[in-house]
ZAKEBA-368537 format. One record per atom (N, C-alpha, C): atom name; x, y, z; residue number from 1. Coordinates in nm, 3 decimals. Layout:
# residues N
  lumfi     east    north       up  lumba
     CA        X        Y        Z    NUM
...
This chain:
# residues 80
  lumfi     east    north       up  lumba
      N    0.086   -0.117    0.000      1
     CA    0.000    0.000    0.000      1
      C    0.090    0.123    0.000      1
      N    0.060    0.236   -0.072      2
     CA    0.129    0.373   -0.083      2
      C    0.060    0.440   -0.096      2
      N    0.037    0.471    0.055      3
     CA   -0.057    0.596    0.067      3
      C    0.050    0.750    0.069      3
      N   -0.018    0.888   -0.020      4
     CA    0.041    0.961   -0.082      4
      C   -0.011    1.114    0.001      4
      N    0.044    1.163    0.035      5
     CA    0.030    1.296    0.064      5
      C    0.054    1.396   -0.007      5
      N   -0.070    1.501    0.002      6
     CA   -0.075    1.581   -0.113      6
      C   -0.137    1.718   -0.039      6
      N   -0.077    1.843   -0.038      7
     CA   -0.112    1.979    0.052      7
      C   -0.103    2.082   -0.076      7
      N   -0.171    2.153   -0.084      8
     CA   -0.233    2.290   -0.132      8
      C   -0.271    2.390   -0.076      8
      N   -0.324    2.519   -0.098      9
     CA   -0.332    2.625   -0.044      9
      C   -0.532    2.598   -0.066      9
      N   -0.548    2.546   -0.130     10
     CA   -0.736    2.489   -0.137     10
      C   -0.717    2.314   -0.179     10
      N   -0.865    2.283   -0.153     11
     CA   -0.886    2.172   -0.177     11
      C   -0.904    2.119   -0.365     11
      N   -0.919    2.238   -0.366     12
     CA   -0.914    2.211   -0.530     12
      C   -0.788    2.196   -0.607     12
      N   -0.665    2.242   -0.532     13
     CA   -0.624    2.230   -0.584     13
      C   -0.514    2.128   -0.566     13
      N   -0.523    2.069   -0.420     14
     CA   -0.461    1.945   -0.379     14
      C   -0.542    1.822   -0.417     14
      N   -0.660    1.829   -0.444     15
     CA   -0.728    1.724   -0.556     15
      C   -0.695    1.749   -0.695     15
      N   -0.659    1.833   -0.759     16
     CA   -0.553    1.869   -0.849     16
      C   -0.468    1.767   -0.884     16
      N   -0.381    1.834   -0.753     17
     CA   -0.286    1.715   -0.774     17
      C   -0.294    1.592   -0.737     17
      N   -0.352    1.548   -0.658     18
     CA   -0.379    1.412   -0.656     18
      C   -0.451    1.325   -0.804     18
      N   -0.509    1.391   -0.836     19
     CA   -0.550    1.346   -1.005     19
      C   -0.432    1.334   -1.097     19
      N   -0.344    1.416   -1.066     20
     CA   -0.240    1.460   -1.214     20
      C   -0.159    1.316   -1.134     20
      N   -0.108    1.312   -0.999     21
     CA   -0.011    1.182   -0.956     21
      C   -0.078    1.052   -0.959     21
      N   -0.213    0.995   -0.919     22
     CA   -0.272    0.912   -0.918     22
      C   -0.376    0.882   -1.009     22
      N   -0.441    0.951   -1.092     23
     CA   -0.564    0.933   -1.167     23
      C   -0.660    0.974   -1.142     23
      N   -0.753    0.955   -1.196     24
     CA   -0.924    1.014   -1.156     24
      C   -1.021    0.891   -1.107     24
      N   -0.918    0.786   -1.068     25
     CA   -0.958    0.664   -0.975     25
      C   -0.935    0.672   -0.852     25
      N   -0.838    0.784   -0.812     26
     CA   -0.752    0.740   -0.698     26
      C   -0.876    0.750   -0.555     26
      N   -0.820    0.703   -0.439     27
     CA   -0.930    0.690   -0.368     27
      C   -0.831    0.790   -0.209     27
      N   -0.950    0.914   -0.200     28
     CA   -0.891    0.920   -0.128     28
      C   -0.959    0.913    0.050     28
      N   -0.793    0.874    0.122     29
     CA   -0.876    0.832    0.259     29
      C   -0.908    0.974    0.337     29
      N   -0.826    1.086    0.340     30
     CA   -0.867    1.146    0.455     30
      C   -0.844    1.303    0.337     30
      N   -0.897    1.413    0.405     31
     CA   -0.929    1.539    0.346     31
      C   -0.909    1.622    0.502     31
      N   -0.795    1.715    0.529     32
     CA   -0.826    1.792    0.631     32
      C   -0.775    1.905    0.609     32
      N   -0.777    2.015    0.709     33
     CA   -0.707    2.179    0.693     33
      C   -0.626    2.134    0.811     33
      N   -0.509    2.168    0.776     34
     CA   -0.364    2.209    0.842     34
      C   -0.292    2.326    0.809     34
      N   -0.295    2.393    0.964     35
     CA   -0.216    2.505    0.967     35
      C   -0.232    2.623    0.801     35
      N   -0.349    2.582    0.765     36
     CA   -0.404    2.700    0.676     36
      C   -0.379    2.633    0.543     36
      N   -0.376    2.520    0.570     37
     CA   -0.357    2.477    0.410     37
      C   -0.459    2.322    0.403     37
      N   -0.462    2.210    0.303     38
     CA   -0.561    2.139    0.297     38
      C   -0.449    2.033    0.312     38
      N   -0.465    1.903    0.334     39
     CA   -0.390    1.809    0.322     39
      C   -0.466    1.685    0.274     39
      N   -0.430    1.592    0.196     40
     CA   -0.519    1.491    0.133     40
      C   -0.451    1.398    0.154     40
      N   -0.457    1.296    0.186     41
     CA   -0.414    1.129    0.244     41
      C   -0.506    1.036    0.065     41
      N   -0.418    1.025    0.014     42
     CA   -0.457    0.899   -0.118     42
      C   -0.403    0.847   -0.143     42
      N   -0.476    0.720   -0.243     43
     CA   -0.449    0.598   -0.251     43
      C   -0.462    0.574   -0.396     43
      N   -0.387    0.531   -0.503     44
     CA   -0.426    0.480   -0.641     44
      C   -0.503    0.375   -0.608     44
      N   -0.575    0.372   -0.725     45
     CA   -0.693    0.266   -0.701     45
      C   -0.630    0.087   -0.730     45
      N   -0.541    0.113   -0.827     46
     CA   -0.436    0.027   -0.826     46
      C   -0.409   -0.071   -0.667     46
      N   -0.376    0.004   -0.579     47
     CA   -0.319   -0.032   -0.475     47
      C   -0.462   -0.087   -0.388     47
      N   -0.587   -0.013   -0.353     48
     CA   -0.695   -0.076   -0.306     48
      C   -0.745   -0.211   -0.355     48
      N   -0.697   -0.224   -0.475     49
     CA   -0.722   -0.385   -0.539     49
      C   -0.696   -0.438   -0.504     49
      N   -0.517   -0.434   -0.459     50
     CA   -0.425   -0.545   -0.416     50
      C   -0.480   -0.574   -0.300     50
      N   -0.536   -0.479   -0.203     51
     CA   -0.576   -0.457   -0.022     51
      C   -0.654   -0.598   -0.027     51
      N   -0.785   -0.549   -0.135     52
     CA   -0.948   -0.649   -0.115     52
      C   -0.958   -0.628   -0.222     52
      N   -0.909   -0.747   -0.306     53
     CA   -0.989   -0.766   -0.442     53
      C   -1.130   -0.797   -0.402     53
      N   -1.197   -0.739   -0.538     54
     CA   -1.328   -0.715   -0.566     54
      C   -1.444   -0.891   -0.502     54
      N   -1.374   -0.953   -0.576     55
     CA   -1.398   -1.112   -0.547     55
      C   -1.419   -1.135   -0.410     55
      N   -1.322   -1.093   -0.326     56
     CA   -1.350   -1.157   -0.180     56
      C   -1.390   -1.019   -0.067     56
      N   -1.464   -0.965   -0.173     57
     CA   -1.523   -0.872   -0.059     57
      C   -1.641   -0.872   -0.054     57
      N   -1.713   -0.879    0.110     58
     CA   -1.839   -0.915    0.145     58
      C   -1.938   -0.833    0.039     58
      N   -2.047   -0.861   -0.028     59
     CA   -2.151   -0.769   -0.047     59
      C   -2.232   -0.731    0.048     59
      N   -2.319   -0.631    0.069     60
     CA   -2.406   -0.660    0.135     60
      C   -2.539   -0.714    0.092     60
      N   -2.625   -0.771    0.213     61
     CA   -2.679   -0.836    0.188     61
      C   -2.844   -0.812    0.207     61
      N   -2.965   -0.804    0.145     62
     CA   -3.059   -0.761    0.224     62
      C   -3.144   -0.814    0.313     62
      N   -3.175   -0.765    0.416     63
     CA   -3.180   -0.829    0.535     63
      C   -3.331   -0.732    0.644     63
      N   -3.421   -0.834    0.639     64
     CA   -3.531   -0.769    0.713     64
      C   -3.593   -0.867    0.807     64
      N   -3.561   -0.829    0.935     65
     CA   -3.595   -0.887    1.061     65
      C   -3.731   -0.833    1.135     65
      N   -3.848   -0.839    1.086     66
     CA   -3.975   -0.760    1.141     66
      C   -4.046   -0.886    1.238     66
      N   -4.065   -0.816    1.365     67
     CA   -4.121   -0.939    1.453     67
      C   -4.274   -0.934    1.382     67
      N   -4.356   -1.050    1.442     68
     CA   -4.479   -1.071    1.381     68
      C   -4.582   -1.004    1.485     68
      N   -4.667   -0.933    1.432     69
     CA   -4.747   -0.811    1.500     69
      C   -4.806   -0.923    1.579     69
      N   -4.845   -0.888    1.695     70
     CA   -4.867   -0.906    1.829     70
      C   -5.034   -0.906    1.834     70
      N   -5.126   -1.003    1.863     71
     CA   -5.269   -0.967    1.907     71
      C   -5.298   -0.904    1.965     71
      N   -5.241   -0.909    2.075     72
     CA   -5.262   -0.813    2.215     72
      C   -5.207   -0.717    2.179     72
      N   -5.147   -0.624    2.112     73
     CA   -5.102   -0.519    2.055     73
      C   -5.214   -0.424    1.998     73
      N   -5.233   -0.336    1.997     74
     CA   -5.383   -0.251    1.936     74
      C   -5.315   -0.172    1.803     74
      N   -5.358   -0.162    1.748     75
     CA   -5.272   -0.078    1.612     75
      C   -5.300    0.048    1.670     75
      N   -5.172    0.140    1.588     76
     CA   -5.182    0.251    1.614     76
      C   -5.258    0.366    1.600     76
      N   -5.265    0.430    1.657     77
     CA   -5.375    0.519    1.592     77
      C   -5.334    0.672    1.561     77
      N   -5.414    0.786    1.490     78
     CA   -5.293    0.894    1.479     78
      C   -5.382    0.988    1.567     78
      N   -5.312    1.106    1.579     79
     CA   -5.374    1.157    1.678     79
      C   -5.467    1.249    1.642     79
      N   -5.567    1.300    1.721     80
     CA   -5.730    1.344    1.688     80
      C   -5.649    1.513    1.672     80
C-alpha cells in the first residue's frame, strides 16, 4: 500500500494534484485543513485492489428482521 500525501493552499487544488499523480480513480482516505492549508491522504486505485480484491469482498446483503405483530397489541392510531 502507498498511501500519498498531497497539501495545497485549497482543496481544489490538492485534488488537483492528486489526479495529475494518481488518476481520476484514486481513492482518497482522509481530506483535512492544516495550519491553513488542505492536506489529502490517497491511494491509487491500483493499490486498493491489491488490499481487497473485488472477489472476496463481502456484499451486502438484504436483510429484514420484522417481529410478527402481536394480538394483544392494538394498532396505532394517529392523533385526533
Amino acid at each position: 500500500m502507498n498511501v500519498k500525501r498531497f497539501t495545497a493552499p485549497t482543496a481544489r487544488e490538492a485534488l488537483r494534484k492528486v489526479r495529475e499523480a494518481l488518476g481520476p480513480d484514486a481513492v482518497i482516505l482522509s481530506n483535512r485543513p492544516v495550519d491553513g492549508i488542505v492536506e489529502i491522504l490517497a491511494l491509487a486505485n491500483d493499490d486498493v485492489a491489491s488490499i481487497a480484491p473485488h472477489a472476496d469482498m463481502a456484499q451486502p446483503q438484504p436483510h429484514l428482521d420484522m417481529p410478527e405483530p402481536s394480538a394483544a397489541t392494538p394498532p396505532a392510531r394517529s392523533p385526533a
